[in-house]
C-alpha positions as CSV (number, residue, x, y, z in Angstrom):
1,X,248.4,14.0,189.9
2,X,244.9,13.8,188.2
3,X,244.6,15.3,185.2
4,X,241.2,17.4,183.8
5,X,238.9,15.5,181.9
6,X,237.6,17.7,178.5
7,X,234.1,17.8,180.2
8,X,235.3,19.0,183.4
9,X,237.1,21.6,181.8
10,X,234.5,23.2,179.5
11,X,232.1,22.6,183.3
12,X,234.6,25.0,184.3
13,X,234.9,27.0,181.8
14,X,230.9,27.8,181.8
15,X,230.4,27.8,185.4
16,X,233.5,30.8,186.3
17,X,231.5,33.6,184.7
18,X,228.1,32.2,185.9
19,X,229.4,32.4,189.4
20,X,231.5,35.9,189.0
21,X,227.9,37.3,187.3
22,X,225.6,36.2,190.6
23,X,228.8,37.5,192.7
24,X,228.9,40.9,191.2
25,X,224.8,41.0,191.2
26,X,224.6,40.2,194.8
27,X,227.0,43.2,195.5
28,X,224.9,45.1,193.2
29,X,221.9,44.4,195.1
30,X,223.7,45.5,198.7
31,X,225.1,48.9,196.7
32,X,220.9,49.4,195.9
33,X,220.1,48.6,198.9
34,X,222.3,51.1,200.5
35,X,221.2,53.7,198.7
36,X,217.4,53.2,199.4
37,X,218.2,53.2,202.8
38,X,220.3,56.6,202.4
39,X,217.2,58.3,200.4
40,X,215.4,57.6,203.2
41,X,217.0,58.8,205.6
42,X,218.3,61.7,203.8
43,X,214.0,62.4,203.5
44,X,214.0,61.9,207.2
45,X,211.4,58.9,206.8
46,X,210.7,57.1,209.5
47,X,210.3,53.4,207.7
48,X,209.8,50.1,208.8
49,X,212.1,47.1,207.2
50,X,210.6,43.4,206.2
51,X,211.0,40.3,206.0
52,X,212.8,41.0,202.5
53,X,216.3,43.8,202.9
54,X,215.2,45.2,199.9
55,X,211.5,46.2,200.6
56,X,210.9,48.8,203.6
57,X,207.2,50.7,204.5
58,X,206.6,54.3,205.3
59,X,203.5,55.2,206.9
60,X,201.6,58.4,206.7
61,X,198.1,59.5,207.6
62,X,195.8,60.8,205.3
63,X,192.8,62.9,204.7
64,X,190.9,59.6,203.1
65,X,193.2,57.2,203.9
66,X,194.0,56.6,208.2
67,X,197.0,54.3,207.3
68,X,198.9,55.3,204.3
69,X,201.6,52.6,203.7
70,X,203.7,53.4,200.9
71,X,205.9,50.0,200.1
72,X,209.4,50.6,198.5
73,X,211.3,48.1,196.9
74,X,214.6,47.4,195.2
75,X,214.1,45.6,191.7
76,X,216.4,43.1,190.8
77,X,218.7,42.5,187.7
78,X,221.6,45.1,186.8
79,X,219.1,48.1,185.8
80,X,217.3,48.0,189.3
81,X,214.1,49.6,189.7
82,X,212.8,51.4,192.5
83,X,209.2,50.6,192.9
84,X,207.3,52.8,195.0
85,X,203.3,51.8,195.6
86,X,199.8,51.6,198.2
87,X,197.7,49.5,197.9
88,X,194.7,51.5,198.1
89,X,192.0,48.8,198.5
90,X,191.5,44.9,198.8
91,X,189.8,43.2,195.6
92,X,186.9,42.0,197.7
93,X,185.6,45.4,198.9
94,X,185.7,47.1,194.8
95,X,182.1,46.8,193.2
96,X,182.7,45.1,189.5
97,X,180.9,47.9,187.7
98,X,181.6,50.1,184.3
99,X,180.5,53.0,186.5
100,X,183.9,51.8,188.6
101,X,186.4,51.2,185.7
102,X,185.7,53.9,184.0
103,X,186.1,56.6,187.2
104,X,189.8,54.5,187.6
105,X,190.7,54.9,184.1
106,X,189.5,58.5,184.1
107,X,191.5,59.2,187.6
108,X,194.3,57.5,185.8
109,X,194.3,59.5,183.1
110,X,194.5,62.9,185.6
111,X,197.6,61.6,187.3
112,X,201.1,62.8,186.9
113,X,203.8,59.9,187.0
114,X,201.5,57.5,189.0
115,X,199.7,54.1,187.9
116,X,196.4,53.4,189.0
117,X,196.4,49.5,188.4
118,X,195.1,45.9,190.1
119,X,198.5,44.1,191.3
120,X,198.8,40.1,191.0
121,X,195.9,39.5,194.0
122,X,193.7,41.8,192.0
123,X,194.0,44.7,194.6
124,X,193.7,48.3,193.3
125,X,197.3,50.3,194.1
126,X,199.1,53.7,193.2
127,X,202.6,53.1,191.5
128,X,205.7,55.0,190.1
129,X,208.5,52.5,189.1
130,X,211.9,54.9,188.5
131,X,215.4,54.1,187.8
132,X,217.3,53.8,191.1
133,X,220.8,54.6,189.6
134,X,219.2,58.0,188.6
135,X,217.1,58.8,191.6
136,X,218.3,61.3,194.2
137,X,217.1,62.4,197.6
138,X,214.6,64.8,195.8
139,X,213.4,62.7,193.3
140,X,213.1,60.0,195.6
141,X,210.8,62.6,197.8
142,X,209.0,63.4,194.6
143,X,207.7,59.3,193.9
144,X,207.1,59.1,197.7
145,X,204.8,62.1,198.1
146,X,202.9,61.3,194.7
147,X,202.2,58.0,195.6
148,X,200.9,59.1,198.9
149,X,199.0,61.8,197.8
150,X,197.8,60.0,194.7
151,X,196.4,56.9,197.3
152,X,194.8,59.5,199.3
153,X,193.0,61.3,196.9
154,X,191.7,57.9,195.0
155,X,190.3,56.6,197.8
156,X,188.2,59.7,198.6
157,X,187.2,59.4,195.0
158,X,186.0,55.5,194.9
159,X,185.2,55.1,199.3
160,X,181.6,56.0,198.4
161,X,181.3,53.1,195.8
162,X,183.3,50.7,198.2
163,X,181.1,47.9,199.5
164,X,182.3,46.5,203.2
């Protein structure tokens, strides 16, 4: 019989708890994933799933807006996040004025729980990030139905200064 070399040993030793952490994460992230999908249907949304199980869409129409789609996502790590957000318009059609900052930063400022913010492809969006291990079917309703109405009212605000 073989016996353990030191260095295989203290490999072992390292590599149990990394392996036990990503185990118990992965189940973490199927237990948020659950309950996202049981908010939502508890809300009676009709959503649409991705290419990613742990972002969905739900689409609304809107007084400003024809296609509202609100994007929900499941954070990772062990305090998961529940990110909630529209994109409200593409970089490419926002003029680069003061005039235009300052009416976001202004309409910002007016908001409840929402961001008004430019994500990673400098796109202008609505956002509420919440806690998912404290959100319920009603606050879950809440962050859905600001976010919408938030878009929708934002566009109307900045569609005249949109360029094409």
């Amino acid at each position: 019989m073989r016996s353990l070399r030191p260095s295989r040993v203290v490999r072992l030793l390292f590599l149990a708890p990394v392996l036990l952490l990503a185990a118990a994460l992965q189940a973490q992230s199927a237990a948020d994933i659950d309950k996202v999908v049981s908010l939502m249907k508890a809300g009676n949304y009709s959503y649409d799933t991705t290419r990613s199980s742990s972002v969905w869409t739900i689409h609304f129409a809107g007084d400003h807006l024809k296609d509202i789609k609100v994007v929900v996502a499941v954070g990772e790590g062990p305090d998961a996040s529940l990110i909630a957000f529209v994109t409200v318009t593409e970089k490419r059609h926002m003029p680069v004025t003061t005039d235009f900052m300052r009416t976001l930063l202004e309409q910002d400022h007016k908001m409840d729980r929402v961001k008004i913010a430019y994500d990673a492809d400098g796109d202008l969006e609505v956002r509420i990030d919440a806690k998912l291990r404290v959100t319920d079917a009603e606050e879950f309703q809440n962050i859905v139905n600001q976010v919408k109405s938030a878009s929708d009212d934002l566009y109307g605000i900045i569609q005249p200064q949109l360029t094409e």
